[in-house]
N, C-alpha and C positions, 0 to 999 in steps of 0.2 A: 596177151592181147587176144582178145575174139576173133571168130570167121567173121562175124560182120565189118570187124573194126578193120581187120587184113584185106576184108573186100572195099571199104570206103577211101580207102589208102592207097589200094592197087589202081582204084579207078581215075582217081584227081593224081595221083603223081603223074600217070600217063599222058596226063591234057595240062599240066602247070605249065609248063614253057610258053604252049599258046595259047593260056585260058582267052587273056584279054585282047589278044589278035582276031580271035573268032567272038567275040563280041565288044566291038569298040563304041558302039554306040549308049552303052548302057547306063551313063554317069550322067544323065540329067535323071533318069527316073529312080537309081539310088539316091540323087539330089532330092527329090520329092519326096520320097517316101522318109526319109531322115527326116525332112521341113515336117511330115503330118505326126511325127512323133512330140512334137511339144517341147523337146528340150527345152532348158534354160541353161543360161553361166555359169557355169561351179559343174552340174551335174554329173555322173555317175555311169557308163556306158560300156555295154560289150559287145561286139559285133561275134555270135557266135559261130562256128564254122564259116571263119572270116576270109578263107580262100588266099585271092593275090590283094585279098585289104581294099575294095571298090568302094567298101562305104567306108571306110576312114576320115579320108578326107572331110567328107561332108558332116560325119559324128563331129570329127574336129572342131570344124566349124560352128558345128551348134552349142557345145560344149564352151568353147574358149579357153585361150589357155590356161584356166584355174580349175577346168575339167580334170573329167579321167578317164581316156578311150583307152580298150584294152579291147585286143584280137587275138581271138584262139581257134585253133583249126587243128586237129588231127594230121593231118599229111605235113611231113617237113616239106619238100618240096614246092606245096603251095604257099608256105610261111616263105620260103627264100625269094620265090617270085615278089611277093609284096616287098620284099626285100630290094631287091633288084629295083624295082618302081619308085623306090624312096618312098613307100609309103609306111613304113616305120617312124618315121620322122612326125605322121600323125596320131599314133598311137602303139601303146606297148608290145608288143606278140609273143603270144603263150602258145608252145605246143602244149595241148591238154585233148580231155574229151568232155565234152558237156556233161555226162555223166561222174564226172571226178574233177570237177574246177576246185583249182589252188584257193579257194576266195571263204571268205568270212561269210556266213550268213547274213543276211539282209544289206552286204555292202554296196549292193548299184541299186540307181534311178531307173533303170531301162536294159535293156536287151533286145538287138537288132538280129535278125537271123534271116539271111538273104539264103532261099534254096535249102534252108537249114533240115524242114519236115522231112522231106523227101530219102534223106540222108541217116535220121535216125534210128537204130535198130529195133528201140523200144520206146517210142515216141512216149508216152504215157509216164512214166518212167522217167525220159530225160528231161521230159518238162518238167516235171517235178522236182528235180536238179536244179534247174531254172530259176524256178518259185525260190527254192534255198535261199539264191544271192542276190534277191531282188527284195526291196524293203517294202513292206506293205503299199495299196497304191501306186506303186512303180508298172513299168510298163513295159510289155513284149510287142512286136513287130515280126509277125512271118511274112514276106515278103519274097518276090520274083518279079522280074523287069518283064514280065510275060504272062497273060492269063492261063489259066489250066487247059482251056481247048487251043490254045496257040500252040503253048508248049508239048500239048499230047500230037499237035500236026508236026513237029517241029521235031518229033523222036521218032517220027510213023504208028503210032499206035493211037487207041480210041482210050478218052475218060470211060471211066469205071465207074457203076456206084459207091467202090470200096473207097476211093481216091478220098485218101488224109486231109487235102485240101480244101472238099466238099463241102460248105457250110453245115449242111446237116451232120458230116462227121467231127469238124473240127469245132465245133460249138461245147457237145459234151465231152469231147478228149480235153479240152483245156479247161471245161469247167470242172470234171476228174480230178486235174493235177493244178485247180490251187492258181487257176484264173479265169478272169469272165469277161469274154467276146467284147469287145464295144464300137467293135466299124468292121466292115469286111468288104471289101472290095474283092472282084473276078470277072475280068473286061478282056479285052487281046492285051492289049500294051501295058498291064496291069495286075498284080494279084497282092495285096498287103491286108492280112488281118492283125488286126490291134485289139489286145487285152490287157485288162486292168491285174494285179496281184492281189486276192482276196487278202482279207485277213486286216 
């Protein structure tokens, strides 16, 4: 395992107990943002770096049960919480890293990543990973129940021009790795960008 991956690991084990205590309110705008992805019945879905599983339920739902929600998170700890929540109960959970997903090429419709950027070592790279298991036309979701200047007051620090988030940086990072922009939202109560899978 990497220093990155030992640092991603060391950080969310130590907040899994109380992820969902320190933000309870968050499950209408996972609600939302799940509704602007388009699902339909039968579809195909992965909530990657899926945490204590917040968007499950709602994938669940848009899916139905002839879907296929699957959640993969890196940190065991965070997988046991969703656990603990019954939120297994809405979808699969894979300890993996989005960099080495167990999955067939081109097997999902979509890919949910709530907090996901923020978290990757080699963003470029693992969206590329990404693109792998998502079938042409399929659809990614980076998303945060929080805009970028929220969340930068919310940590004590100031946006950056560098920030992965940036529309002007995440436009060509993801058109790099094999998808193209098509909504971008960055509001307070808010941040979900949505891109199509070239190809």
């Amino acid at each position: 395992m990497s220093d990155d991956h030992t640092r991603v690991q060391e950080f969310f084990t130590a907040r899994a107990a109380d992820w969902d205590r320190r933000f309870p309110d968050d499950g209408p705008a996972y609600a939302a943002a799940v509704a602007d992805l388009g699902l339909r019945e039968g579809d195909r879905v992965l909530d990657a770096g899926c945490g204590t599983g917040r968007a499950l339920t709602p994938l669940r739902a848009a899916v139905g049960p002839s879907g296929v929600v699957l959640g993969v998170d890196l940190t065991p700890a965070m997988l046991q919480a969703a656990v603990r929540a019954g939120r297994d109960r809405d979808g699969q959970l894979l300890l993996a890293d989005v960099a080495g997903l167990p999955l067939r090429s081109e097997s999902l419709d979509a890919v949910f990543g709530a907090g996901l950027i923020a978290h990757l070592p080699h963003p470029a790279e693992d969206l590329r990973h990404l693109t792998r298991v998502v079938r042409p036309g399929g659809v990614l979701a980076l998303f945060h129940p929080i805009g970028r200047a929220a969340l930068a007051a919310r940590q004590g620090r100031q946006i950056t021009p560098d920030d992965l988030r940036a529309e002007h940086n995440l436009r060509p990072l993801l058109a790099g790795s094999g998808w193209r922009m098509t909504s971008y939202v960055d509001e307070d109560d808010r941040f979900l960008a949505v891109a199509v899978r070239e190809g």
